[in-house]
N, C-alpha and C positions, 0 to 999 in steps of 0.2 A: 402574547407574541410567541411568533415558532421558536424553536430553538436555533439559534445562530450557528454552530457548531455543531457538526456532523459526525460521523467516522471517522473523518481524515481531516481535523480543522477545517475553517469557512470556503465552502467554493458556491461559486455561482459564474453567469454570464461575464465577463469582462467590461467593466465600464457601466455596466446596465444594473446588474446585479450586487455586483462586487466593483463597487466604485473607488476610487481614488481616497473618495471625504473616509470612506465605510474604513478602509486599509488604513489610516492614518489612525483613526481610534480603536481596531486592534492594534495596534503598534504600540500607541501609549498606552490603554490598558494593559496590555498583553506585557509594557516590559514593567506596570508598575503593579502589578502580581507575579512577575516568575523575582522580579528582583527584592519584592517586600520593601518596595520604596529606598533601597540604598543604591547607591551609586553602582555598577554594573557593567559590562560589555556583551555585547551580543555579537554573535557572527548570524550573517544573511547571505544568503542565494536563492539562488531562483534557478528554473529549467530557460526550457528554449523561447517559450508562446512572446509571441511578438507584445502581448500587453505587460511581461511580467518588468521591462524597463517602470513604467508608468507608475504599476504597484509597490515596487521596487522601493521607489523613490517617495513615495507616501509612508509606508512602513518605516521608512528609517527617518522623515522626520516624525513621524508621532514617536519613537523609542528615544530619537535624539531631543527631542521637548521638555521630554522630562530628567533630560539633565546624565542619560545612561550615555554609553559609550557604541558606536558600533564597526566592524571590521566585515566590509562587503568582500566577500569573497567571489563574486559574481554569481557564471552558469556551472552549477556546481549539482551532482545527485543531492536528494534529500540522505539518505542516509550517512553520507560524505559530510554534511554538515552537523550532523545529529553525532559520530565518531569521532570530530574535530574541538567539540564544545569545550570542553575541560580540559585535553593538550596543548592547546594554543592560550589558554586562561582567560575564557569568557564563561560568562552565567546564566551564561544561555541561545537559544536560536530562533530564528525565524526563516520560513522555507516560501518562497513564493512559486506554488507548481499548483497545479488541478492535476498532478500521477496522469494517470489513462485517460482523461475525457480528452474530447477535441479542443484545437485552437480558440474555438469564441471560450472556450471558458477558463477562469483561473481562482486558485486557492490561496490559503495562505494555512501554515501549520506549524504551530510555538511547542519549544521543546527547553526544558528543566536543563538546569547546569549538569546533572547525567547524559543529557543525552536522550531523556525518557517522551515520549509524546504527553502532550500534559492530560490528567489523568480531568475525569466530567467534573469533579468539584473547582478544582482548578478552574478549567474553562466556563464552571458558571462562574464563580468570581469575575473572572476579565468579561462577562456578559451584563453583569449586576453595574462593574462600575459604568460600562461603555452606555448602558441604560442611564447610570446617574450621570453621567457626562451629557445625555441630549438634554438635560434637565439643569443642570448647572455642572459646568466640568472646572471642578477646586481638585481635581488633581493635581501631587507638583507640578512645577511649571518654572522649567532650569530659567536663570537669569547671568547677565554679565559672562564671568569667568564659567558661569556651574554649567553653561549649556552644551549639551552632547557635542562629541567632535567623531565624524568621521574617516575612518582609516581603510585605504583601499588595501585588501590582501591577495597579495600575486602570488603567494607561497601555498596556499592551501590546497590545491590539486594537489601539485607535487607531494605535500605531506601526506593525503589520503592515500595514493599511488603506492610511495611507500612504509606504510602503515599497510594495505594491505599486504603486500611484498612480504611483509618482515611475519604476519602473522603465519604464511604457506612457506615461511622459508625452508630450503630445502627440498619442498615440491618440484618436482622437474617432468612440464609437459609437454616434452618434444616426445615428436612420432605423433600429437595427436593434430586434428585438421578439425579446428573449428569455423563454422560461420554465426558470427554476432550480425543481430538486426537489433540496433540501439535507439529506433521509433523515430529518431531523427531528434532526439531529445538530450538529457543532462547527463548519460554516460559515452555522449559520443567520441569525444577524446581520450576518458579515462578508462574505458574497458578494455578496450585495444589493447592499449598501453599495459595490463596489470596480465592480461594474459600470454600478450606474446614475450612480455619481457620474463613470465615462468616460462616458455619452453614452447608454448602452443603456434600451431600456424594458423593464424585468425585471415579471414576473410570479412569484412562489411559492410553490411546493405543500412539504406534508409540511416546513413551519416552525414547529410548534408542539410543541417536547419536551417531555416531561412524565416522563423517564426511564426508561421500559418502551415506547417504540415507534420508538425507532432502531432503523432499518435493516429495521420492521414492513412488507414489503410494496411498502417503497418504496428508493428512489435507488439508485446504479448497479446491485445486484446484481438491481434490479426493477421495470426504467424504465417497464412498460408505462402505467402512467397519464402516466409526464412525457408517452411519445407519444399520446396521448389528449388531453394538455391542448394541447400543441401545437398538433395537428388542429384542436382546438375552437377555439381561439382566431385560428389562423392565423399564426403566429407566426414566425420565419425558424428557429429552432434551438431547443432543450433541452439541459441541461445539467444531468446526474447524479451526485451527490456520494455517497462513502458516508460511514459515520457521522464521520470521526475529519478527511474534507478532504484526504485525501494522492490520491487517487484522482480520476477525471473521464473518465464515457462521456459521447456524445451522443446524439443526435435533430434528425434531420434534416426539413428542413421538412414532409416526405411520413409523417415517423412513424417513419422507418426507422430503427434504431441504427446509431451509429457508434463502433465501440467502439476502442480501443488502439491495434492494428497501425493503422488509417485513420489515427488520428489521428496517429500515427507518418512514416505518407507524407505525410499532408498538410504537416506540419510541414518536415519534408525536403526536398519539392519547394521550398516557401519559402525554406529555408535555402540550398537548393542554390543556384537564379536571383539569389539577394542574395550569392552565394561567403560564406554564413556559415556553412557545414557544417563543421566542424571532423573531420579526423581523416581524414575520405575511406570512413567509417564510419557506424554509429549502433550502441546496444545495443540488445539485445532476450532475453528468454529463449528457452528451448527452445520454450516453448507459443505463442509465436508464428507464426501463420496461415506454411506456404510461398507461398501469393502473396505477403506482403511481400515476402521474400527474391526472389524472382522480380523484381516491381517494382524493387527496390534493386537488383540485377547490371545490368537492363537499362541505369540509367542510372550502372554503374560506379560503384556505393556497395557495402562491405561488410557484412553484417547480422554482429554478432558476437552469436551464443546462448553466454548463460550460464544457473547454474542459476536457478528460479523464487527470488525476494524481490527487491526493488528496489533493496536495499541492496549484491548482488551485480551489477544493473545497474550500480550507482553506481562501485563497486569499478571494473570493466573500464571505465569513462570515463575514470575516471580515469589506469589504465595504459594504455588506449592515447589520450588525450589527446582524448578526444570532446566534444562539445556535446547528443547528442541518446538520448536511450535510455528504454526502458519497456518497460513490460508491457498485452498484450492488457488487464487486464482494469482498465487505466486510471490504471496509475501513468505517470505519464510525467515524464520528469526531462530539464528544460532549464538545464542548468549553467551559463548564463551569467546565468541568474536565480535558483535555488535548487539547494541541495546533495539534495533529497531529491524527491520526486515531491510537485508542489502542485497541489493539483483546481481552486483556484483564478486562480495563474497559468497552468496548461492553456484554462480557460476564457475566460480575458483574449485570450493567444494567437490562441486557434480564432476569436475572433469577429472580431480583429484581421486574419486572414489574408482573412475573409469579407468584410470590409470594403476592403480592400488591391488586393485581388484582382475585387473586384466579382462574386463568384461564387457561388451556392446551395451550401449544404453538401451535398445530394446530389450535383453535381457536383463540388466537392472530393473525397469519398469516395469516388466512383467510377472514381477512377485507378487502385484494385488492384483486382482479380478474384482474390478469397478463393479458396483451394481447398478443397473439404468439408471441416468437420473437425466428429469428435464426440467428447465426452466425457465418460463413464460415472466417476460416485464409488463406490466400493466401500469401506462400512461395516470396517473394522479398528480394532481394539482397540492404542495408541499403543506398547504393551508388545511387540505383536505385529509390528509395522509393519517393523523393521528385517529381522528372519531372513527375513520375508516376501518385500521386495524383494531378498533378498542370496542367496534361496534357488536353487539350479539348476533346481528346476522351474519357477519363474519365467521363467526366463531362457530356458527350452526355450519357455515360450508365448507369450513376446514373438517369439522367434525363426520359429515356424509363423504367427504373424498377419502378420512382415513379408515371409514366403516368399509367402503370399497375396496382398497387395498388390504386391510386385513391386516395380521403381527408381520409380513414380507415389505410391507412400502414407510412409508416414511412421508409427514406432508410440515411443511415450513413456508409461513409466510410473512414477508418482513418491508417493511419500508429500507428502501434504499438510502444508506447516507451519504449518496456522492450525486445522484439525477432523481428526474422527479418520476420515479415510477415505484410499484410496487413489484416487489418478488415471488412469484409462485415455484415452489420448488416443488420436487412432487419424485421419488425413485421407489419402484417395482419392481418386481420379478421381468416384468419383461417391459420391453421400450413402448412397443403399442401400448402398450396399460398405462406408463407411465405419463406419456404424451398425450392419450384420452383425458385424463383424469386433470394435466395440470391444465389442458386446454377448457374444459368445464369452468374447471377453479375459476382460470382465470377471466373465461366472459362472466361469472357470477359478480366477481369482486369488480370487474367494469361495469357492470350494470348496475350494481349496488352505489359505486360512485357516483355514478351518473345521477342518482337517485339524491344521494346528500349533496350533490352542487347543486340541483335545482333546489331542495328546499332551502340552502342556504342562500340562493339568488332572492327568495321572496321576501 
């Protein structure tokens, strides 16, 4: 059987994929491994997507079954729940969001009485029982008085709000004109809120969810209107959320994006001039731009690549003792403020350094020179995904794309843990090289699938 658990805990289709029954028994696995079978409370939320009520409601009776306790905080960021866990005195969390995919889809993602995303061993344990639960499920099973009870929390925004507040205290960002595009998702009330009440004049697009249009068109995965209202308005920066708030691109006064790795150096250069860079490091995945890595040697910092999910960034801070780590495509996790990647303290951050600094975020950004990179999705079926990448003809045409490129390119190819496609990454010397090359790649590694679903149809 696949593995249940992805990058970013379980997502699939809504209802189709990721059923009602399926969310009930993560919920009671999921709280009789984070809790070690004792009594418990969990805080829950969820983003905007019109299924995450349904899901919702399944997750917290399978947690409430077995006798744990839980405190719905409703539409709430992920990271906001993941910051909240241990202050408000629960053991743990559960997140009902799919981040960046569309509407038909939705997730769910369990998080340690830290705050921590649960690490693969973990999540195979809540796989092994949820396996022996379709088999005979003698998991507890609260009775009488012992059965989970319910508690709605109306307090918890306000505490995250200020909880961020209190960490930028001081920060004061007047004079600065920002536009948030919050995807139409789980930072739409609270980001607003934490900016303009530092000092910022916020403006915001794509704030009005209505459950079928997060992540429609708009925020980090589809900035181009934030850069559009920018322009229009004249604004110092944009700030792109996806649906769930763990994530944060930007836009730069001229429109331009500033996605991850930038924000990655920017952040660094800061850390470094203040000696608050911890480690002599930073994390970052595989699919991170070679210009950072280039940037970071220059000024005698490490880049440590792990694989793609943030939760694996998180992992390697922690072993090797960092402050500073993410991902291009805008998790960025600053552990001296939150355990998990927050779109919103990134944004505090960014506008902090812009203000500190007295500097345009195009100039910020402009201290690494990216080196090309492209990347081709190749449609695979999730059943198919593993023999695919483990296959030796693979391995033969990753091998001929990096004899072409030479010591100048770079070639990565990964199954995706959030959709069903494979990744071809591929950066060169120059963009035609780069774009030839992963476009090869990737009709090879189509055609190669193509090849193992037929033998496995016969």
């Amino acid at each position: 059987m696949a593995r249940l658990f992805g990058t970013d805990g379980v997502r699939g289709v809504a209802n189709l994929e990721l059923t009602p029954e399926l969310a009930y028994c993560i919920g009671r696995a999921g709280a009789v491994v984070v809790s070690e079978g004792e009594p418990a409370c969990f805080l829950v939320g969820r983003d905007t997507r019109a299924s995450g009520e349904m899901l919702e409601c399944a997750v917290i009776a399978g947690i409430l079954s077995t006798g744990c306790s839980v405190r719905r905080a409703g539409i709430m960021p992920t990271p906001a729940i993941s910051s909240l866990i241990s202050p408000i005195g629960c053991e743990g969390g559960f997140v009902i969001s799919a981040s960046h995919n569309p509407f038909q889809y939705n997730g769910i993602k369990i998080f340690s009485p830290e705050g921590y995303k649960l690490p693969d061993p973990l999540e195979d344990a809540v796989e092994r029982l949820m396996k022996k639960m379709s088999l005979k499920d003698d998991l507890p099973r609260a009775k009488d008085f012992a059965i989970g009870r319910l508690h709605e929390d109306t307090e918890a925004a306000n505490l995250y709000v200020e909880r961020v507040k209190k960490m930028f205290k001081g920060v004061d960002l007047s004079g600065l004109k920002l536009v948030l595009d919050c995807a139409n998702g789980a930072t739409t009330k609270l980001a607003p809120r934490v900016l303009s009440d530092l000092g910022a004049e916020v403006t915001v697009i794509n704030g009005e969810p209505d459950g079928f249009n997060i992540n429609a068109g708009c925020g980090s995965t589809s900035p181009s209107a934030l850069s559009q209202a920018v322009r229009n308005i004249g604004a110092d920066a944009g700030i792109a959320y996806d649906g769930d708030g763990d994530r944060a691109i930007a836009v730069d006064e001229r429109g331009q994006i500033v996605d991850g790795d930038q924000i990655m150096a920017i952040f660094a250069e800061y850390m470094l001039e203040r000696n608050l860079l911890k480690g002599g490091a930073i994390a970052a995945t595989v699919v991170s731009n070679f210009g950072l890595e280039l940037w970071l040697k220059e000024r005698g910092i490490a880049l440590e690549r792990t694989p793609v999910g943030d939760k694996y960034v998180f992992q390697r801070m922690l072993e090797r003792g960092l402050n500073l780590g993410g991902e291009q495509s805008g998790h960025i996790i600053l552990r001296d403020y939150a355990n998990t990647g927050d779109g919103i303290i990134t944004s505090v951050q960014l506008a902090r350094v812009m203000i500190e600094s007295q500097r345009s975020l195009s100039e910020l950004a402009g201290i690494i020179q990216r080196v090309p990179q492209v990347t081709v999705n190749v449609p695979v079926e999730n059943g198919l995904r593993h023999n695919l990448l483990k296959h030796e003809a693979t391995t033969r045409l990753k091998a001929m794309a990096a004899m072409r490129l030479g010591s100048k390119g770079r070639v990565v190819v990964r199954g995706s843990g959030t959709e069903p496609v494979v990744r071809v990454l591929v950066e060169a010397n120059s963009l035609e090289l780069a774009r030839e090359v992963a476009d090869e790649l990737a009709k090879g590694i189509s055609e190669l699938a193509g090849k193992l679903k037929t033998c496995d149809s016969k």
